[in-house]
C-alpha positions in Angstrom: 121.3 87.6 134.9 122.5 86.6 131.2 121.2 87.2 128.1 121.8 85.7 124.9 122.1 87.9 121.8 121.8 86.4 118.5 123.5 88.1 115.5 123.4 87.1 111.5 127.2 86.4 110.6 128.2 89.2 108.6 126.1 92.2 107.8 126.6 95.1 105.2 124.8 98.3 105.7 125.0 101.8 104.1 124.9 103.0 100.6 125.8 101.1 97.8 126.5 98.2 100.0 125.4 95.7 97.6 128.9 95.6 96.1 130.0 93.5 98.1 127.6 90.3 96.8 130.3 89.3 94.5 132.8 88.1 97.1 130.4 87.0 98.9 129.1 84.8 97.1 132.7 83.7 96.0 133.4 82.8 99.8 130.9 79.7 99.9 133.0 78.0 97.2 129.1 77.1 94.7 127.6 77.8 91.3 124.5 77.1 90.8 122.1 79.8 92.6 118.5 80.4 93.3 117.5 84.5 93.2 114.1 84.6 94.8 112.2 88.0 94.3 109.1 89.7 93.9 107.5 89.7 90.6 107.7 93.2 90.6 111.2 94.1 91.6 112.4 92.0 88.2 110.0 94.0 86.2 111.7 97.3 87.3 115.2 96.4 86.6 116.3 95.7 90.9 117.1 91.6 89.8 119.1 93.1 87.6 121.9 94.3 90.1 121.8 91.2 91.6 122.2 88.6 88.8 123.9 90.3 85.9 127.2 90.5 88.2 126.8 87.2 89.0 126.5 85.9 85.6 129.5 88.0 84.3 130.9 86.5 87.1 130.3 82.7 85.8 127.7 81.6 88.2 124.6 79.9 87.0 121.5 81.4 88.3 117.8 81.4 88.1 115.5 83.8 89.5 111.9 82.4 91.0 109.6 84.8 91.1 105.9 82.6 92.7 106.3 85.6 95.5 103.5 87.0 96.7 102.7 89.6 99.9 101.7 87.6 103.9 102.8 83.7 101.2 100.3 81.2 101.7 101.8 77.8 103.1 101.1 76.3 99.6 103.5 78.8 98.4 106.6 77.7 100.7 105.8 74.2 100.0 106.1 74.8 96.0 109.2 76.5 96.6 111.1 74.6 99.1 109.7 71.4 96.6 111.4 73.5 93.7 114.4 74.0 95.5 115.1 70.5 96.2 114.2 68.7 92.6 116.9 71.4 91.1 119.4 71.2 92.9 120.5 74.6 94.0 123.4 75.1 95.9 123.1 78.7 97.4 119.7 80.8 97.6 119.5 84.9 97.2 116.5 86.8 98.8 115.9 90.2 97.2 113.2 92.1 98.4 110.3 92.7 100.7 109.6 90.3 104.3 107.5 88.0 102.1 110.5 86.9 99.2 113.1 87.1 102.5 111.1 84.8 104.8 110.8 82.3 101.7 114.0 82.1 100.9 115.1 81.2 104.5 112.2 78.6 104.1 113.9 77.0 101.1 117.4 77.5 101.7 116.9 75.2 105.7 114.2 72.6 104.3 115.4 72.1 100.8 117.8 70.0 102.6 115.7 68.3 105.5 112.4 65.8 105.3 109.0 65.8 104.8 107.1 69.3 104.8 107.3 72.6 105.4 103.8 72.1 107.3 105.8 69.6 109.7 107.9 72.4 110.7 105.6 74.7 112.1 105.8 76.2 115.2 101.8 75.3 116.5 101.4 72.4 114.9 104.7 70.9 113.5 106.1 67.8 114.2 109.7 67.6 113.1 113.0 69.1 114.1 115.3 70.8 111.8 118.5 68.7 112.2 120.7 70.8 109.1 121.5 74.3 108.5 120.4 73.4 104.9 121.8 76.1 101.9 124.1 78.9 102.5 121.7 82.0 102.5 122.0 85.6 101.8 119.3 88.2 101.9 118.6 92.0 100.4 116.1 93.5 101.4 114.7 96.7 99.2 112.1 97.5 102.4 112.8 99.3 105.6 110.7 97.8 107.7 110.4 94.0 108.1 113.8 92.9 109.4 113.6 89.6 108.1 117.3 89.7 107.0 118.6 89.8 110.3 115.7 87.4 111.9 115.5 83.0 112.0 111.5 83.3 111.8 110.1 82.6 108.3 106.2 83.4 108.4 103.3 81.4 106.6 99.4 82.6 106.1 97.0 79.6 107.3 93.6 79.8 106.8 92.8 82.5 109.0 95.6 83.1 111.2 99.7 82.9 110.5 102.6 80.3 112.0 106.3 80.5 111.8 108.9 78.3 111.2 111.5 79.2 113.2 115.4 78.2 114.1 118.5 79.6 114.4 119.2 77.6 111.1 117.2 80.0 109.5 119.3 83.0 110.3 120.8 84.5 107.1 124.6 83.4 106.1 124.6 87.2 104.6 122.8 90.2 105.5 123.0 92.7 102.6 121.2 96.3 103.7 121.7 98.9 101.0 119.5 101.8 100.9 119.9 102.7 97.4 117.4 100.0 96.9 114.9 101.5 98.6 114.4 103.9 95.9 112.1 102.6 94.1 109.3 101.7 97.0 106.0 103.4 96.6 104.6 105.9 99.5 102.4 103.2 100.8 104.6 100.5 100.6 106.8 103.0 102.3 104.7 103.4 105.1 103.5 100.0 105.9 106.6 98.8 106.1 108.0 101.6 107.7 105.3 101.6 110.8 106.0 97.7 110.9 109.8 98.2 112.0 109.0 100.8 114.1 106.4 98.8 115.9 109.3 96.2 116.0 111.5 98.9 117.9 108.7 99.4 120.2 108.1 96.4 120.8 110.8 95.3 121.5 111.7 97.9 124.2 109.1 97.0 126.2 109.4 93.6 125.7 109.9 91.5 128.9 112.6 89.9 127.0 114.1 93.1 126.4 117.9 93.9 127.5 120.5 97.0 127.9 121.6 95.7 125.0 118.2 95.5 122.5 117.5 99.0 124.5 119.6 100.6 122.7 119.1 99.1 119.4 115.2 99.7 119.7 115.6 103.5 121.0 118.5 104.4 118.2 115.9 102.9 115.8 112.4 105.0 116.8 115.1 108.1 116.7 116.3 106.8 113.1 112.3 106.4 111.7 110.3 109.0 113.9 112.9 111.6 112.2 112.6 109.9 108.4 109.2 108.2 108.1 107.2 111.2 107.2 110.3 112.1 103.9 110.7 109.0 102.8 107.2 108.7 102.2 106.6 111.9 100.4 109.5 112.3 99.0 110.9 108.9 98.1 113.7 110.1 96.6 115.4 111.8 99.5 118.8 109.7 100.0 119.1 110.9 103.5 115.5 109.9 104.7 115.9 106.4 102.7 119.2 105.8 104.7 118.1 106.3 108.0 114.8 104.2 107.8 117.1 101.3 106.2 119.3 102.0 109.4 116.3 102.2 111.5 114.8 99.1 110.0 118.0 97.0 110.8 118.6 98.0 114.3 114.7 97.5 114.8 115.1 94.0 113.3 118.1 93.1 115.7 116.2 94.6 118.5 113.3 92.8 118.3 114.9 89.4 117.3 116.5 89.0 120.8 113.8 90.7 122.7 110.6 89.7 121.0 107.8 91.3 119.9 104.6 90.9 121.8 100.6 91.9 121.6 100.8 94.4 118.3 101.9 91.3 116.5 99.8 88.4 118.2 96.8 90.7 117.1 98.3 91.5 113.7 98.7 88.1 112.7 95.1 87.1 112.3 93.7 90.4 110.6 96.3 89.5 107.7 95.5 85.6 107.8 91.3 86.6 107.6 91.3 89.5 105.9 94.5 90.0 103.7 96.0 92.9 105.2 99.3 93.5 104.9 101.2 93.0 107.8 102.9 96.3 108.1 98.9 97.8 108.0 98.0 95.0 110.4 101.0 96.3 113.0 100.4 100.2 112.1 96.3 99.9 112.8 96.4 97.9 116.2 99.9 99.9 117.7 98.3 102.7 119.1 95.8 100.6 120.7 97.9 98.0 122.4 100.0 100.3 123.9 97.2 102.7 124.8 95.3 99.5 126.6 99.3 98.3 128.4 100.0 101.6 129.3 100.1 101.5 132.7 102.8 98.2 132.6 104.6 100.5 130.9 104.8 104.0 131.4 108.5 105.0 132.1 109.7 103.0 128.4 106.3 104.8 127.0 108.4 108.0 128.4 112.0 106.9 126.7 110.0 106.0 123.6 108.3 109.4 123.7 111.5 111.2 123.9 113.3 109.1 121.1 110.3 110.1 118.9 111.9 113.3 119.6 109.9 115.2 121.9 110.5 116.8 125.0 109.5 115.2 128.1 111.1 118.1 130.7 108.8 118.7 133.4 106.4 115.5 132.3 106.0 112.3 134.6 106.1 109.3 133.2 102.2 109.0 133.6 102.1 112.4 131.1 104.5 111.3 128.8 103.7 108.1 128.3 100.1 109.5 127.4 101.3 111.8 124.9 103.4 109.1 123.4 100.4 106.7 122.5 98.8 109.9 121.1 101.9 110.7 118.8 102.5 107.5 117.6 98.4 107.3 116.5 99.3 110.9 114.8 102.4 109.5 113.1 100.2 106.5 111.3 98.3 109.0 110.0 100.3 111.4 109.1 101.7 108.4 106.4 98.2 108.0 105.3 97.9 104.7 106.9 93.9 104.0 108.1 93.6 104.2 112.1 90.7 102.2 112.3 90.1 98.6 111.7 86.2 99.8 109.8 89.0 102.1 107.5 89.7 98.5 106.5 86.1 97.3 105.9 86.5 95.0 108.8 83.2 94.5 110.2 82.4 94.8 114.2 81.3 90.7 113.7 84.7 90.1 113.1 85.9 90.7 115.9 84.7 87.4 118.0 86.7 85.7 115.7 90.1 87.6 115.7 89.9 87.2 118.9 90.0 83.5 119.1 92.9 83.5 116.4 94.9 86.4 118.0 94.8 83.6 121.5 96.5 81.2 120.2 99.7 83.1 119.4 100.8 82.3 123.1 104.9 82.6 122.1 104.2 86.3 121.3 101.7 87.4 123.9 103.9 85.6 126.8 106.1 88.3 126.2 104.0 91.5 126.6 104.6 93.6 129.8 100.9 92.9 130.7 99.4 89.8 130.9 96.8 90.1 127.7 93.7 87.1 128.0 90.6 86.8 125.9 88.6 89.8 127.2 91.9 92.0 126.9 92.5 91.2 123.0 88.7 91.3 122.3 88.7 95.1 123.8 91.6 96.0 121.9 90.4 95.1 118.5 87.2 97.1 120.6 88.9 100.2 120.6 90.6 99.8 117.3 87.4 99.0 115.2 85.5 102.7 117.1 89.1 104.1 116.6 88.9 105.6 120.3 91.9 104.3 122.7 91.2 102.4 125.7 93.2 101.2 128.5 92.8 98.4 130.7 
């Protein structure tokens, strides 16, 4: 059997990496450029590598800054409406998954019809038809992988949607740890536990290939050996390069295999409550692979190992037990909560996750066990009493 793997263009990873923007940007032949960033990032000086070369340079830019953590649709709606009335010929992502995913939004449907709400993937009605703006992201997280992903996601009321095409897929990927610098310990973690998740995820994906294997298991080596630094000790170049390795590899892993229940389940605690989504991913992992276990125990083994344990003498039944335990430990040894009452979700809640978390069919049709209603209710079960369950 086949499989198709899906890669951004051209990618540049490893320290100092950003140097290369210049010619980059040089290569699409434009001038007038969109920077989209968090409000934060310009504050500390980060914008400032970005668009000072480019103005010495001659370009014309303008940095947009409306950017906020799990964007609202009304937020990709102002900006893709920006976008379009001004007349932008290239857009710049710099930062987290939030200012990433929106500027994929705006570079594809500044340049198609109608809505970004007619594009979604539950209830959308049009088809993207044009690859729309030449894009180029930089992310300063390790942990989302939107640079190297075609997904952009949107907070609804109380659940998310994505729009997603291959249109969306980065011209540029630009992955430069010395950006990384600067991220707080919990910003650290979060997004840190997301891209592992992703690796996870995506290993025991039933999507999953020799090829994403390899990707996802080189990145749980890259973060289970770097989290726990690069949280404490943010300045450690060595810790900050291997998550922003780990982070990448995750992101490619999990973009051709697919993420599955950790995710389906994430998605409505940050559309209802406002968590971010690398909490979201960090406070449900242990659970959803403690309840698929069983559907999963020789990857649980592989994933145990890559964590960087020894498995000599184990069975795969053993191991895979010990792994669920050690990745609960590793969320809170990175001061992330490990139970959904840590996050003053209440147990009446959890009815109404549950409905949400159904819905996300695309990402639960790819989990190695089959996960209905009474399954996702006794997850978010075990998370909110913090005890893990299996099915």
């Amino acid at each position: 059997m086949s499989e198709k793997i899906t890669l951004t263009p051209i990618s540049y990873t490893g320290w100092n990496s950003l140097s290369n923007l210049e010619n980059e940007v040089k290569r699409f032949n434009v001038n007038k450029v969109l920077v989209i960033s968090d409000p934060f990032l310009v504050d500390i000086g980060v914008t400032d590598k970005v668009v000072k070369p480019l103005d010495k340079a001659g370009y014309k830019t303008e940095i947009y800054t409306d950017v906020v953590p799990e964007p609202p649709l009304a937020i990709g709606e102002k900006l893709v409406t920006y976008t379009r009335e001004h007349n932008f010929e290239m857009v710049i992502g710099v930062g987290g998954g939030s200012a990433l995913d929106l500027t994929k939004l705006a570079g594809v449907l500044a340049t198609q019809e109608g809505e970004v709400k007619d594009y979604l993937n539950l209830t959308g009605t049009k088809e993207i038809l044009n690859k729309g703006l030449p894009k180029i992201l930089i992310p300063t997280t390790s942990g989302t992988g939107s640079e190297v992903t075609n997904i952009s996601v949107l907070s609804l009321e109380t659940t998310k949607d994505v729009v997603t095409h291959d249109y969306l897929l980065a011209d540029v990927a630009i992955v430069d740890p010395a950006l990384t610098l600067s991220l707080p310990p919990k910003v650290t973690a979060a997004t840190g536990i997301d891209a592992l998740t992703h690796a996870i995820e995506a290993y025991v994906s039933k999507n999953s290939s020799p090829v994403t294997d390899g990707m996802a298991l080189h990145a749980i080596r890259l973060i289970s050996s770097s989290i726990t630094t690069a949280v404490l000790e943010g300045e450690n170049k060595e810790a900050r390069i291997k998550m922003s390795y780990g982070s990448y590899l995750a992101g490619l892993a999990f973009f051709n295999a697919g993420v599955a229940g950790v995710h389906a389940l994430a998605y409505p605690l940050g559309g209802q409550f406002h968590i971010s989504h690398g909490d979201s991913n960090a406070v449900l992992l242990p659970y959803v692979m403690g309840y698929i276990r069983q559907s999963c125990e020789e990857r649980l083994k592989d994933i145990f190992e890559a964590m960087g344990y020894n498995a000599t003498g184990l069975s795969s039944e053993e191991a895979s037990y010990k792994c669920v335990a050690e990745i609960k430990t590793m969320v809170k040894d990175v001061n992330i909560p490990t139970n959904l009452k840590d996050f003053q979700i209440t147990e009446d809640a959890l009815e109404g996750l549950t409905d949400d978390a159904t819905k996300q069919k695309r990402l639960l049709d790819r989990s190695p066990m089959l996960l209905e209603k009474q399954d996702i209710f006794a997850i978010y079960k075990a998370a909110y009493d913090g005890e893990i369950v299996e099915k």
